[in-house]
CHARMM-style PDB file with segment names, atoms N, HN, CA, C and O in Angstrom:
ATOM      1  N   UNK     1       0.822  -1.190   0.000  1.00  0.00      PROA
ATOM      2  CA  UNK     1       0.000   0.000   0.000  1.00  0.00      PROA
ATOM      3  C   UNK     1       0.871   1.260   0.000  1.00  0.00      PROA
ATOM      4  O   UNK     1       0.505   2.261  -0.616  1.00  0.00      PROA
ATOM      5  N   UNK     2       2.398   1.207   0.911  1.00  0.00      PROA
ATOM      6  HN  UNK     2       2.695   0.394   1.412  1.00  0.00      PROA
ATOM      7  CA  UNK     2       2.813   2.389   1.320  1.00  0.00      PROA
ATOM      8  C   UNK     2       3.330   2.868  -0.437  1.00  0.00      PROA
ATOM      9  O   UNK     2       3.250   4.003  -0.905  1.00  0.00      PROA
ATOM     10  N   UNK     3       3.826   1.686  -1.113  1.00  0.00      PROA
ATOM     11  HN  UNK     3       3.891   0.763  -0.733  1.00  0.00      PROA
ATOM     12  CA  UNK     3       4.143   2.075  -2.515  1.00  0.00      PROA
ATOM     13  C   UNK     3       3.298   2.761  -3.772  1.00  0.00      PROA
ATOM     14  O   UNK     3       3.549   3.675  -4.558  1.00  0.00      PROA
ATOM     15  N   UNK     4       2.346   2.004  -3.602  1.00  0.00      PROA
ATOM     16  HN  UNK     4       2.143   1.261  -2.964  1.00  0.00      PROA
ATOM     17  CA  UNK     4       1.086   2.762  -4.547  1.00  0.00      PROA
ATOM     18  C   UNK     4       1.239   4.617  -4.121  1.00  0.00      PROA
ATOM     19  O   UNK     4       1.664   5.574  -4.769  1.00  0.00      PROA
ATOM     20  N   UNK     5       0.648   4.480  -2.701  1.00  0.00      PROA
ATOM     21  HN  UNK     5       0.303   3.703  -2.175  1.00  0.00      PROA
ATOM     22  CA  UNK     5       0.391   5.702  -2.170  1.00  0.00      PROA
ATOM     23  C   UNK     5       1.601   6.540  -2.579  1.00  0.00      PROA
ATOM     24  O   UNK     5       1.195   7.627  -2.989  1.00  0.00      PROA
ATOM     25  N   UNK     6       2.942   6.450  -2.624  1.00  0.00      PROA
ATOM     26  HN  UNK     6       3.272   5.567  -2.291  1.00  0.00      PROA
ATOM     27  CA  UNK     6       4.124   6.920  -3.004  1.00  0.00      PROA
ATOM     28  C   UNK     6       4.349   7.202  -4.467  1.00  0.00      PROA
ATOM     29  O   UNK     6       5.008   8.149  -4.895  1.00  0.00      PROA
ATOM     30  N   UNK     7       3.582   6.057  -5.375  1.00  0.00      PROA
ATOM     31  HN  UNK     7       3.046   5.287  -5.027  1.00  0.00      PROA
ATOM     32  CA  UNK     7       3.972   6.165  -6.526  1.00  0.00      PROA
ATOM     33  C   UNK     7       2.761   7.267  -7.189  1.00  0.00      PROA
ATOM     34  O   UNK     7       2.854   7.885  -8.250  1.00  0.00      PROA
ATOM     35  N   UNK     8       1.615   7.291  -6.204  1.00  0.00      PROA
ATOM     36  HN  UNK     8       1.539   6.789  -5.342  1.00  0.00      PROA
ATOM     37  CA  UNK     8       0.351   8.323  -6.583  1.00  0.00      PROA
ATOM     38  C   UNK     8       1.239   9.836  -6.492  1.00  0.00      PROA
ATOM     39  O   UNK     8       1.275  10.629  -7.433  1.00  0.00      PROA
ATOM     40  N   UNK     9       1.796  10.009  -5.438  1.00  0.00      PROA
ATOM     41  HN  UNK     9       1.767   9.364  -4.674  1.00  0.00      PROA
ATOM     42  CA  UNK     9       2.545  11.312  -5.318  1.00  0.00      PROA
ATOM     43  C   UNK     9       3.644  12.152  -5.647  1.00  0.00      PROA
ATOM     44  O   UNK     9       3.955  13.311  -5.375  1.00  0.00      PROA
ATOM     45  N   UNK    10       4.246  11.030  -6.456  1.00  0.00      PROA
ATOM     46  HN  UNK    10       3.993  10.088  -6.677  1.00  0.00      PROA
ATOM     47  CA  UNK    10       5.693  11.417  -7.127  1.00  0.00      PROA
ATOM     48  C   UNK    10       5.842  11.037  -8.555  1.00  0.00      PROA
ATOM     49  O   UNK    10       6.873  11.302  -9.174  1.00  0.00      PROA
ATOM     50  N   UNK    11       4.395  10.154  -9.321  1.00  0.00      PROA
ATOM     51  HN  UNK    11       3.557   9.939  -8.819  1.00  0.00      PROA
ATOM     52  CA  UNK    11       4.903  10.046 -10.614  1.00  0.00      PROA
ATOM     53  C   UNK    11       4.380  10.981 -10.745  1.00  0.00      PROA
ATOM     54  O   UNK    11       3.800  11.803 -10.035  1.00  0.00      PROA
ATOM     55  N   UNK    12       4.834  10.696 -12.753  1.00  0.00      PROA
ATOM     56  HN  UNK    12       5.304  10.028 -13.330  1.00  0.00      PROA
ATOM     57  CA  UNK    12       4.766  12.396 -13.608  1.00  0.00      PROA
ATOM     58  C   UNK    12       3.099  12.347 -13.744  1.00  0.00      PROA
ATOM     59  O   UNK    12       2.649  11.204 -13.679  1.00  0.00      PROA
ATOM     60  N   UNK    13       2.145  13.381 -13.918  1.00  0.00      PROA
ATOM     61  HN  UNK    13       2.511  14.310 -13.971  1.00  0.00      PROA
ATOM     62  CA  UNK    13       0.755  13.192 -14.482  1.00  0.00      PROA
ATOM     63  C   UNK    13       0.811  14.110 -15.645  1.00  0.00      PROA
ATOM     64  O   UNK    13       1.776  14.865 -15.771  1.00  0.00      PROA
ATOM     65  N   UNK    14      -0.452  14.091 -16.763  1.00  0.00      PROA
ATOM     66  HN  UNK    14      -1.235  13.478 -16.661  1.00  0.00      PROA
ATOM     67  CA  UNK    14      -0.465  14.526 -17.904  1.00  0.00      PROA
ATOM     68  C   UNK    14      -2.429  14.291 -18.047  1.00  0.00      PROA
ATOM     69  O   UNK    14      -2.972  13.454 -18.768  1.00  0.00      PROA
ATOM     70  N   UNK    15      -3.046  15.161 -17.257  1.00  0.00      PROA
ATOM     71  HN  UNK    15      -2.604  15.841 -16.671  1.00  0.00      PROA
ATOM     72  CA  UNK    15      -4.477  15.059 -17.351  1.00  0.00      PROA
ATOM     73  C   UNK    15      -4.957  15.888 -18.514  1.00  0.00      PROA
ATOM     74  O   UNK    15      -4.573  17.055 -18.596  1.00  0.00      PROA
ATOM     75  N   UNK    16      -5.677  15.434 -19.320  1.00  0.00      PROA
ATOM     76  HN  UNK    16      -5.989  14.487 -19.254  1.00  0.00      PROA
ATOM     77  CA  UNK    16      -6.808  16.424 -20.108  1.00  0.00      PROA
ATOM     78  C   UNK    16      -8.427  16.455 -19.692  1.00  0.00      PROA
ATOM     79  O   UNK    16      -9.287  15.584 -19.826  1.00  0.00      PROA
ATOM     80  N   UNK    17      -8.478  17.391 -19.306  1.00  0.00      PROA
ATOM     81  HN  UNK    17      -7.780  18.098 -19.197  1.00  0.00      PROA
ATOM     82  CA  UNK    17     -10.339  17.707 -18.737  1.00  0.00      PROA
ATOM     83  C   UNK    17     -10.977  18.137 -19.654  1.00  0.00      PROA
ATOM     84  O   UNK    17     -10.746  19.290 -20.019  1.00  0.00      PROA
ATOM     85  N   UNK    18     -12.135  17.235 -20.424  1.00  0.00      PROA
ATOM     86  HN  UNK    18     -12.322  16.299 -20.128  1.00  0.00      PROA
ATOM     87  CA  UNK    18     -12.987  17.762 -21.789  1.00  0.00      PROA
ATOM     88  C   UNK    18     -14.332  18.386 -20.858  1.00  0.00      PROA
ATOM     89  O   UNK    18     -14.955  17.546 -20.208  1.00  0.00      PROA
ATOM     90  N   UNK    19     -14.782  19.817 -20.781  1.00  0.00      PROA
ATOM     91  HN  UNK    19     -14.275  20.499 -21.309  1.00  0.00      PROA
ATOM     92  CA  UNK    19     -16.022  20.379 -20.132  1.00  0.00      PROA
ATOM     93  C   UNK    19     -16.761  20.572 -21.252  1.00  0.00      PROA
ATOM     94  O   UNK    19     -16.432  21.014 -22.353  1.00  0.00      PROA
ATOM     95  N   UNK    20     -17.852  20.165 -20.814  1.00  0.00      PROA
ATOM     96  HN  UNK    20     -18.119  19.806 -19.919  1.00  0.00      PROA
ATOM     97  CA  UNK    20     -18.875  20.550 -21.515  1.00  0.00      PROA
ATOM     98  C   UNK    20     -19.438  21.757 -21.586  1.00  0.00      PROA
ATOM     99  O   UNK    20     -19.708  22.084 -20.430  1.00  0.00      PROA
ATOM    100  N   UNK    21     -19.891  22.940 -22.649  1.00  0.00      PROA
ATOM    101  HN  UNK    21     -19.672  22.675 -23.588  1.00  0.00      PROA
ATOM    102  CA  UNK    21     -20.278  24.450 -22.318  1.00  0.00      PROA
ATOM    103  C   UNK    21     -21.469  24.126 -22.707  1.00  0.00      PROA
ATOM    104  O   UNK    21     -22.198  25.114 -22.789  1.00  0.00      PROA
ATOM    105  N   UNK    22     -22.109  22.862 -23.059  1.00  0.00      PROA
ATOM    106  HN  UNK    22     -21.516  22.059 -22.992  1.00  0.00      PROA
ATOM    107  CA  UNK    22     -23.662  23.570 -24.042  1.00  0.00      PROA
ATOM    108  C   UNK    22     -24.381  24.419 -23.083  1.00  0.00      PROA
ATOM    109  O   UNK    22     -23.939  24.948 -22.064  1.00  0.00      PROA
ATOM    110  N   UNK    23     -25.559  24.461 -23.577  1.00  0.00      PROA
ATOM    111  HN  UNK    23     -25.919  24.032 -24.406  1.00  0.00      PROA
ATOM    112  CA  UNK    23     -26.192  25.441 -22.891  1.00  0.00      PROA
ATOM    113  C   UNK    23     -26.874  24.520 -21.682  1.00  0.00      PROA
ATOM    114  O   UNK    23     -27.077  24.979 -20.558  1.00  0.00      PROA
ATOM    115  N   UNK    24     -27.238  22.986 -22.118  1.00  0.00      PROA
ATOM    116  HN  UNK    24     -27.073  22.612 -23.031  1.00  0.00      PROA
ATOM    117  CA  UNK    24     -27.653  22.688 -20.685  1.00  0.00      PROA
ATOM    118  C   UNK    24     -26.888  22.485 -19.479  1.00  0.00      PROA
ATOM    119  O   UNK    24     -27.311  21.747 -18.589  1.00  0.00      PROA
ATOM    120  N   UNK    25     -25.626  23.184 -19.381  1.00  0.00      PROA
ATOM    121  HN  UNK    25     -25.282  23.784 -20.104  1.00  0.00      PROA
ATOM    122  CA  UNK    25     -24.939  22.901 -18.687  1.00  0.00      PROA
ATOM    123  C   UNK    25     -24.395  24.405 -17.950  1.00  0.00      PROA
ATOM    124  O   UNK    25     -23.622  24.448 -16.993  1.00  0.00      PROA
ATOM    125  N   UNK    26     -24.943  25.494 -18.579  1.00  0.00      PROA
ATOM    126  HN  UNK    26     -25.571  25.459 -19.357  1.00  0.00      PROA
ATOM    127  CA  UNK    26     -24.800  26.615 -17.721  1.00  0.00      PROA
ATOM    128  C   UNK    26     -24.831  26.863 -16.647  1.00  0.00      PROA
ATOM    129  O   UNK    26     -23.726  27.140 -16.181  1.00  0.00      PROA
ATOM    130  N   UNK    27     -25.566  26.896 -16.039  1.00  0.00      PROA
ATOM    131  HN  UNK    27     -26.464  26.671 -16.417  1.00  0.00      PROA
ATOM    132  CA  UNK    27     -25.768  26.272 -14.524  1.00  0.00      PROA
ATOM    133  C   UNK    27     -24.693  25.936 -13.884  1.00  0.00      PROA
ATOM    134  O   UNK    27     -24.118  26.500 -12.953  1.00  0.00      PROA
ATOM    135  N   UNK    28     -24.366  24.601 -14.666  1.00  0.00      PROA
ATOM    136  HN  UNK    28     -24.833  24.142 -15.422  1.00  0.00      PROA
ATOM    137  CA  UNK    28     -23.202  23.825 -13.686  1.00  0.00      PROA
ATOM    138  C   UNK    28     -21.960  24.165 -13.715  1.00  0.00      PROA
ATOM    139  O   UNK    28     -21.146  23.590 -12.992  1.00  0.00      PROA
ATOM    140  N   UNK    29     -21.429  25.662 -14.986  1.00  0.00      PROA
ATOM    141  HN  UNK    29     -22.091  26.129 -15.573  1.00  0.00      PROA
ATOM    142  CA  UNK    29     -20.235  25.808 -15.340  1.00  0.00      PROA
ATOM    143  C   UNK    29     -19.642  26.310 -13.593  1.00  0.00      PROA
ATOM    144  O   UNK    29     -18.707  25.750 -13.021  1.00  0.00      PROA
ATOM    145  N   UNK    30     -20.434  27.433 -13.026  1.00  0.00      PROA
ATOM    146  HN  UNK    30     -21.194  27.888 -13.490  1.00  0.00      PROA
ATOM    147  CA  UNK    30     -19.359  27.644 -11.637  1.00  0.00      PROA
ATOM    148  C   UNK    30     -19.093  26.080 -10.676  1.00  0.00      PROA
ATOM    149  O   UNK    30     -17.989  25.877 -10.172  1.00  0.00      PROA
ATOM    150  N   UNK    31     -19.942  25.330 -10.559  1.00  0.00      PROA
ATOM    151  HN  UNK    31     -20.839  25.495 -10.969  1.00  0.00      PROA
ATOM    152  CA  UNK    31     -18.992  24.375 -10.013  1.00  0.00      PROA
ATOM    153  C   UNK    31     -17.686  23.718 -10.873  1.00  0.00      PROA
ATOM    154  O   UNK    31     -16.648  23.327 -10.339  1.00  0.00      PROA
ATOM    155  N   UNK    32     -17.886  23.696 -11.882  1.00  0.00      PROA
ATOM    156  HN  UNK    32     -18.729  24.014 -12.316  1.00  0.00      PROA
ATOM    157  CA  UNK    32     -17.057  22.701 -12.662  1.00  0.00      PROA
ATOM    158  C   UNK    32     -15.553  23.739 -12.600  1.00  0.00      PROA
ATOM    159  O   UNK    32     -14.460  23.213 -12.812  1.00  0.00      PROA
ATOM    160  N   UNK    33     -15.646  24.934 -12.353  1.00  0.00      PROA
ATOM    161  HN  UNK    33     -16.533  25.362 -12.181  1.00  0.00      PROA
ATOM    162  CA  UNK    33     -14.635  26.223 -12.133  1.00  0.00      PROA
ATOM    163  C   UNK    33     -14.236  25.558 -11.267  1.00  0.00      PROA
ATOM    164  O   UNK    33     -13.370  24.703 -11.456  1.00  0.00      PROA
ATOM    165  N   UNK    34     -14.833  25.820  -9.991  1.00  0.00      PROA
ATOM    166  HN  UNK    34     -15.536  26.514  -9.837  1.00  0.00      PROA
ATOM    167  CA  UNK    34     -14.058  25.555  -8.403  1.00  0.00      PROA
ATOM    168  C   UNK    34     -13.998  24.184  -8.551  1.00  0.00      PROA
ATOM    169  O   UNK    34     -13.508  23.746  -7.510  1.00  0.00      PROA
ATOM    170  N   UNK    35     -14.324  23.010  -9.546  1.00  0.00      PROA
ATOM    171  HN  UNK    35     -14.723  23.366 -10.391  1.00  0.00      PROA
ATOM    172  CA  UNK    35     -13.616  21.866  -9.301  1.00  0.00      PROA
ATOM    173  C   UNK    35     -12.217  22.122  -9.834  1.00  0.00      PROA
ATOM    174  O   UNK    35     -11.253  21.785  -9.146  1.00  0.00      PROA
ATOM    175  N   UNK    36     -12.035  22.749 -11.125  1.00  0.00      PROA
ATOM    176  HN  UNK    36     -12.818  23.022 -11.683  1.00  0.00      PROA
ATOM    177  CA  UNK    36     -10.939  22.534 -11.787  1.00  0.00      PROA
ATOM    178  C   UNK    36     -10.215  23.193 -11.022  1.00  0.00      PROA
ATOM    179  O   UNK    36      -9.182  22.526 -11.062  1.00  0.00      PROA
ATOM    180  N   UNK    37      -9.957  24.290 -10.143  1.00  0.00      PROA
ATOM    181  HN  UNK    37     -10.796  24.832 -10.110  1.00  0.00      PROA
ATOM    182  CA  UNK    37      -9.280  24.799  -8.904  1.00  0.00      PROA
ATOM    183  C   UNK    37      -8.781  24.148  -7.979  1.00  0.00      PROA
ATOM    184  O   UNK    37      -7.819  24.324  -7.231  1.00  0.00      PROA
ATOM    185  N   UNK    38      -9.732  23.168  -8.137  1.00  0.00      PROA
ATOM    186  HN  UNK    38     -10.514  23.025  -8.744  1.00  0.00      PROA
ATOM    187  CA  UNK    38      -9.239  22.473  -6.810  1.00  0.00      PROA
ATOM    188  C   UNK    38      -8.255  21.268  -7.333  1.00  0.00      PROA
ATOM    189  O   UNK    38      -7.312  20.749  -6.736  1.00  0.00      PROA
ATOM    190  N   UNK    39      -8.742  21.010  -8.550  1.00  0.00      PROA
ATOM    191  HN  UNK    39      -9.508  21.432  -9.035  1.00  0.00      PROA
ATOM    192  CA  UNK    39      -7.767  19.806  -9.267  1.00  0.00      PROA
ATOM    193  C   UNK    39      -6.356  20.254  -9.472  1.00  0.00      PROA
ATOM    194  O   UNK    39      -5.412  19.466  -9.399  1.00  0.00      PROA
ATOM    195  N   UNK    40      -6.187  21.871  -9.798  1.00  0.00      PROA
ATOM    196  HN  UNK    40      -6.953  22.510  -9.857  1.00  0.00      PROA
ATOM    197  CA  UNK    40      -4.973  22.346 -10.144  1.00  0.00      PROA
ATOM    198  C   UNK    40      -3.996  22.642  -8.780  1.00  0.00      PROA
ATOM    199  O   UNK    40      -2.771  22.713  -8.680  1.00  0.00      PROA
ATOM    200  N   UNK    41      -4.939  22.766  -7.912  1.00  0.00      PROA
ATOM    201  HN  UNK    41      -5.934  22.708  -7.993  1.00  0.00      PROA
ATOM    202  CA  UNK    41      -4.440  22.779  -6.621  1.00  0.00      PROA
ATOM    203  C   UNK    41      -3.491  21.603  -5.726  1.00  0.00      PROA
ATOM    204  O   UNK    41      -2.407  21.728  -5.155  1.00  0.00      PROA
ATOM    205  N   UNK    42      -4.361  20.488  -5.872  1.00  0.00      PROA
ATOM    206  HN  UNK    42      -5.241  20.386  -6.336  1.00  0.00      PROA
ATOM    207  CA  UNK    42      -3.912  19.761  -5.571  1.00  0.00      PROA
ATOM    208  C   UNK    42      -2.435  18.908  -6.522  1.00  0.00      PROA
ATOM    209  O   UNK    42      -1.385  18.354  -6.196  1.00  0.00      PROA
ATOM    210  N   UNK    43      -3.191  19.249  -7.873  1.00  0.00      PROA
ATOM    211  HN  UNK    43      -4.044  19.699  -8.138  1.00  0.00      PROA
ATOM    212  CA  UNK    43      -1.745  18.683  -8.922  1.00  0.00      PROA
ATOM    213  C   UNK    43      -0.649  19.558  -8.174  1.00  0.00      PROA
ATOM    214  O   UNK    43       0.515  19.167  -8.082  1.00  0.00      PROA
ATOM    215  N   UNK    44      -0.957  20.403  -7.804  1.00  0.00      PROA
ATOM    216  HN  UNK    44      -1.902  20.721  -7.879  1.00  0.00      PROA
ATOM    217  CA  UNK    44       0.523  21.459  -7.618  1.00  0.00      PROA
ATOM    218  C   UNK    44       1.329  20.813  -6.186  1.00  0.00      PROA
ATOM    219  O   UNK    44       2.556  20.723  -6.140  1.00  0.00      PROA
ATOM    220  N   UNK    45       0.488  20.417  -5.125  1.00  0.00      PROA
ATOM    221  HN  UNK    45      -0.509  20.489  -5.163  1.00  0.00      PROA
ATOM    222  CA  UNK    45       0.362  19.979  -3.705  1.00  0.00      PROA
ATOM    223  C   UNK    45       1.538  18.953  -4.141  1.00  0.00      PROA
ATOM    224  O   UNK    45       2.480  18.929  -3.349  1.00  0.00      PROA
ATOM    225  N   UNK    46       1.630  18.194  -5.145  1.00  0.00      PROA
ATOM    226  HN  UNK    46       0.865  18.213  -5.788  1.00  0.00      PROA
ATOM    227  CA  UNK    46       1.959  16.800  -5.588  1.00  0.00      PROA
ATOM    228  C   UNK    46       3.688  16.956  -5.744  1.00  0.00      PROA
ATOM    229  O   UNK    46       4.257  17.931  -6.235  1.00  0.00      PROA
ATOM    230  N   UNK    47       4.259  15.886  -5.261  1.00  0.00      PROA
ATOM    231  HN  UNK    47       3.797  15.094  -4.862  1.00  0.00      PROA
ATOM    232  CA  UNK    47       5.848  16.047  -5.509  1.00  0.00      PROA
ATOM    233  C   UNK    47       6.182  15.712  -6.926  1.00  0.00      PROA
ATOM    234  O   UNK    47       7.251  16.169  -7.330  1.00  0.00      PROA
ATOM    235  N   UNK    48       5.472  15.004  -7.753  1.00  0.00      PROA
ATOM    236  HN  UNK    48       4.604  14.633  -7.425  1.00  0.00      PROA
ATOM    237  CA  UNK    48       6.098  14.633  -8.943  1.00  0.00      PROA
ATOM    238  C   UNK    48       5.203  15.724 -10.243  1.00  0.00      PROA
ATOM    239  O   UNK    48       4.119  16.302 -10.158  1.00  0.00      PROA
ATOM    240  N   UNK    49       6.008  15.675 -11.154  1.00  0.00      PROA
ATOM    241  HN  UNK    49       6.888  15.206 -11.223  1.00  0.00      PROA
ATOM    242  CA  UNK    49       5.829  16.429 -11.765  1.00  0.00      PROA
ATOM    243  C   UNK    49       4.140  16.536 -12.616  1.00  0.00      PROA
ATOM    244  O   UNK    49       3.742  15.389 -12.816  1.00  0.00      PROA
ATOM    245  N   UNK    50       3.184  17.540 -13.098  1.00  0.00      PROA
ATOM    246  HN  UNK    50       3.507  18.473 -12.935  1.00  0.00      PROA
ATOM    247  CA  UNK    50       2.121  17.051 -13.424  1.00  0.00      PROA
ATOM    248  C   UNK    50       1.646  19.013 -14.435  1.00  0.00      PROA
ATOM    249  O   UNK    50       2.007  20.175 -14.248  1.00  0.00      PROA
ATOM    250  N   UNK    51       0.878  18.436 -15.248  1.00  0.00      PROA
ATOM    251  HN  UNK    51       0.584  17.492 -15.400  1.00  0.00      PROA
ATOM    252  CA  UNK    51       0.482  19.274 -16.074  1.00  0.00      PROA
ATOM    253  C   UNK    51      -0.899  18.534 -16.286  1.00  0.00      PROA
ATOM    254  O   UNK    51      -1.172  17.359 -16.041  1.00  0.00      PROA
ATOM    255  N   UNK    52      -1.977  19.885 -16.991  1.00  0.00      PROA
ATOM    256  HN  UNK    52      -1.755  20.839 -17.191  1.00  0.00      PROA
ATOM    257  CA  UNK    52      -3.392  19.468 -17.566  1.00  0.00      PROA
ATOM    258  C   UNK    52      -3.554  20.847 -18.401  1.00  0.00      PROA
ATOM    259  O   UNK    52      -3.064  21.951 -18.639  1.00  0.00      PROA
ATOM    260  N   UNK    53      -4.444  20.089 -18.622  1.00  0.00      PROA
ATOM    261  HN  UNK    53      -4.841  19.192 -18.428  1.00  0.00      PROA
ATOM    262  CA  UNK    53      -4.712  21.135 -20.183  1.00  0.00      PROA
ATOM    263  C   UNK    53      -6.644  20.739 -19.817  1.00  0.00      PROA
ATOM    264  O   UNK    53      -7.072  19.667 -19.391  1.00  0.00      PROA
ATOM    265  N   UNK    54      -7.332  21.780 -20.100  1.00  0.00      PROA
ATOM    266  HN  UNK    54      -6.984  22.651 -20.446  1.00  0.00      PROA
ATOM    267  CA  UNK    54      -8.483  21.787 -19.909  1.00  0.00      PROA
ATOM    268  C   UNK    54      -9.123  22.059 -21.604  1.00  0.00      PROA
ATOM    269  O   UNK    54      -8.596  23.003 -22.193  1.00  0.00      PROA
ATOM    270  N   UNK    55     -10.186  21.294 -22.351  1.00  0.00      PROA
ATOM    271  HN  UNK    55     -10.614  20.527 -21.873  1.00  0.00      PROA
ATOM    272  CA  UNK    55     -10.525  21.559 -23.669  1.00  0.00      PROA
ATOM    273  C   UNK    55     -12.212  21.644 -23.297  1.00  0.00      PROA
ATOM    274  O   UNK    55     -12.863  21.093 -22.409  1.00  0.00      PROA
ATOM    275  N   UNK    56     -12.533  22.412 -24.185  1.00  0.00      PROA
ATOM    276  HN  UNK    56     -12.005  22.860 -24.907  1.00  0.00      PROA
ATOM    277  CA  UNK    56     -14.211  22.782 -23.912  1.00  0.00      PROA
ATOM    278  C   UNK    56     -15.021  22.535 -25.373  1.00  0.00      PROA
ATOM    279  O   UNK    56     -14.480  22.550 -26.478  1.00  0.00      PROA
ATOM    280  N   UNK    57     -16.437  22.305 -25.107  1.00  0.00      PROA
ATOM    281  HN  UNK    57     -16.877  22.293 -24.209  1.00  0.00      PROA
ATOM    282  CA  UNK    57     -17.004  21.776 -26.289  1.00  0.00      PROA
ATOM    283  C   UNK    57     -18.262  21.849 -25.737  1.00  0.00      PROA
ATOM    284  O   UNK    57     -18.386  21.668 -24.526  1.00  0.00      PROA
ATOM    285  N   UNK    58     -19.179  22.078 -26.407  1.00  0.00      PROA
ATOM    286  HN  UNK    58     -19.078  22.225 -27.391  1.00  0.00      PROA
ATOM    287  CA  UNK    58     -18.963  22.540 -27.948  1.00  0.00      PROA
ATOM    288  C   UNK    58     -18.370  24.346 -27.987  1.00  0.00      PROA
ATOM    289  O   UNK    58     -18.783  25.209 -27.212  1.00  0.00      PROA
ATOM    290  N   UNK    59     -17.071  24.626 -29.368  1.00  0.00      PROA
ATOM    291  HN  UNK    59     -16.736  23.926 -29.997  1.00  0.00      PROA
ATOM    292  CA  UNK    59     -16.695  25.412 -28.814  1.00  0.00      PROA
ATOM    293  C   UNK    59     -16.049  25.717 -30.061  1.00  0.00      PROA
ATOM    294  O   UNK    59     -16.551  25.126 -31.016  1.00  0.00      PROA
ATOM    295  N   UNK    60     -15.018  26.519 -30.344  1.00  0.00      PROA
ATOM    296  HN  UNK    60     -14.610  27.000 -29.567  1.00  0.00      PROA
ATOM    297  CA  UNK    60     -14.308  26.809 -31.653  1.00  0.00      PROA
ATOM    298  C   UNK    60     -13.394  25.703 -31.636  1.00  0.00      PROA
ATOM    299  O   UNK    60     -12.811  25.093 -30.739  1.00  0.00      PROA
ATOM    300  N   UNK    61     -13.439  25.620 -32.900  1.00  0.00      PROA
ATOM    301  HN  UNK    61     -13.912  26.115 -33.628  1.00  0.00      PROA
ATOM    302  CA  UNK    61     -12.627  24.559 -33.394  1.00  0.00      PROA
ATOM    303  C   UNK    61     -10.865  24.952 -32.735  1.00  0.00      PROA
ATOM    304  O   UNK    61     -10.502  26.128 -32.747  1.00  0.00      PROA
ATOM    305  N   UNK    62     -10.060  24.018 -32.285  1.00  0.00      PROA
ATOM    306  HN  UNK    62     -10.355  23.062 -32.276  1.00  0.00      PROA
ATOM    307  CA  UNK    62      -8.734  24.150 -31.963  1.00  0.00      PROA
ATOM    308  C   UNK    62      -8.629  24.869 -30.888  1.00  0.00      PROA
ATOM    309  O   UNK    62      -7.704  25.666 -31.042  1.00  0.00      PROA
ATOM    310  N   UNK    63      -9.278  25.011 -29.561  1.00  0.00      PROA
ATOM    311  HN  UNK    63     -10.030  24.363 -29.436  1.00  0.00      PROA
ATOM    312  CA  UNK    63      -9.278  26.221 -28.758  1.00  0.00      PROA
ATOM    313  C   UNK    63      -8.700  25.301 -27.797  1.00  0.00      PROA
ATOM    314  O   UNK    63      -9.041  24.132 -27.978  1.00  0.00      PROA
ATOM    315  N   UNK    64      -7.837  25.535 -26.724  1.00  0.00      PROA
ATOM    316  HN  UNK    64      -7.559  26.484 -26.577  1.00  0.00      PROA
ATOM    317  CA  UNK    64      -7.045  24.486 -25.894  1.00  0.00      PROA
ATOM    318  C   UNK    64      -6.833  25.247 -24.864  1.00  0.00      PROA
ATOM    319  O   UNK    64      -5.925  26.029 -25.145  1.00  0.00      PROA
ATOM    320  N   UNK    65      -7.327  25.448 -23.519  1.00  0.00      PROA
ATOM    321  HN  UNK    65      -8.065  24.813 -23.290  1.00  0.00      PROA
ATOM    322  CA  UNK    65      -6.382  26.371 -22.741  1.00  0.00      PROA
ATOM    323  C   UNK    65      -5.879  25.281 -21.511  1.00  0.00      PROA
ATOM    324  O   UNK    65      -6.437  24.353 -20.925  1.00  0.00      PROA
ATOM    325  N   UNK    66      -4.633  25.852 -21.452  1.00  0.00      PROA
ATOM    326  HN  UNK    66      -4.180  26.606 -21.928  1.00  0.00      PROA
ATOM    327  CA  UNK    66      -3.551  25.413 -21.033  1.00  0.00      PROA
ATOM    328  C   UNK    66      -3.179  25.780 -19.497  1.00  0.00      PROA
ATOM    329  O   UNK    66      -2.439  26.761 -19.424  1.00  0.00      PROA
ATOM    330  N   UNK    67      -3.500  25.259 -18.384  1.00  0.00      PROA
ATOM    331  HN  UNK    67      -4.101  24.462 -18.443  1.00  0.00      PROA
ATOM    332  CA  UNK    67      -2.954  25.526 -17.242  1.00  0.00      PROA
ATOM    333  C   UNK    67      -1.914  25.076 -16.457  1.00  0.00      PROA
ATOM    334  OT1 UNK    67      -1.686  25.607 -15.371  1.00  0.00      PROA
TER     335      UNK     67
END
């Protein structure tokens, strides 16, 4: 167990988060904010190295933002 838990905190991560913008989902965009806050938060908390990239849809074609 102590290894997993070790290997959760020090390997590299590489997340992509696809959000949904339609319109039935307006509503839910401020939580899905303070989730992704909290996801970037914690990636940062993390000893091993980690990046995400957040992509939204439906949306302009090629639009990628990068945190």
């Amino acid at each position: 167990m102590e290894v997993v838990d070790e290997l959760g905190e020090t390997c590299d991560l590489e997340v992509l988060v696809l959000v949904d913008t339609s319109a039935s989902m307006t509503n839910k965009l401020p939580t899905v904010q303070e989730a992704l806050i909290d996801l970037s938060i914690s990636m940062n908390a993390r000893i091993g190295r980690s990046r995400f990239a957040v992509y939204q849809f439906p949306g302009r074609k090629n639009r990628f933002t990068f945190w």
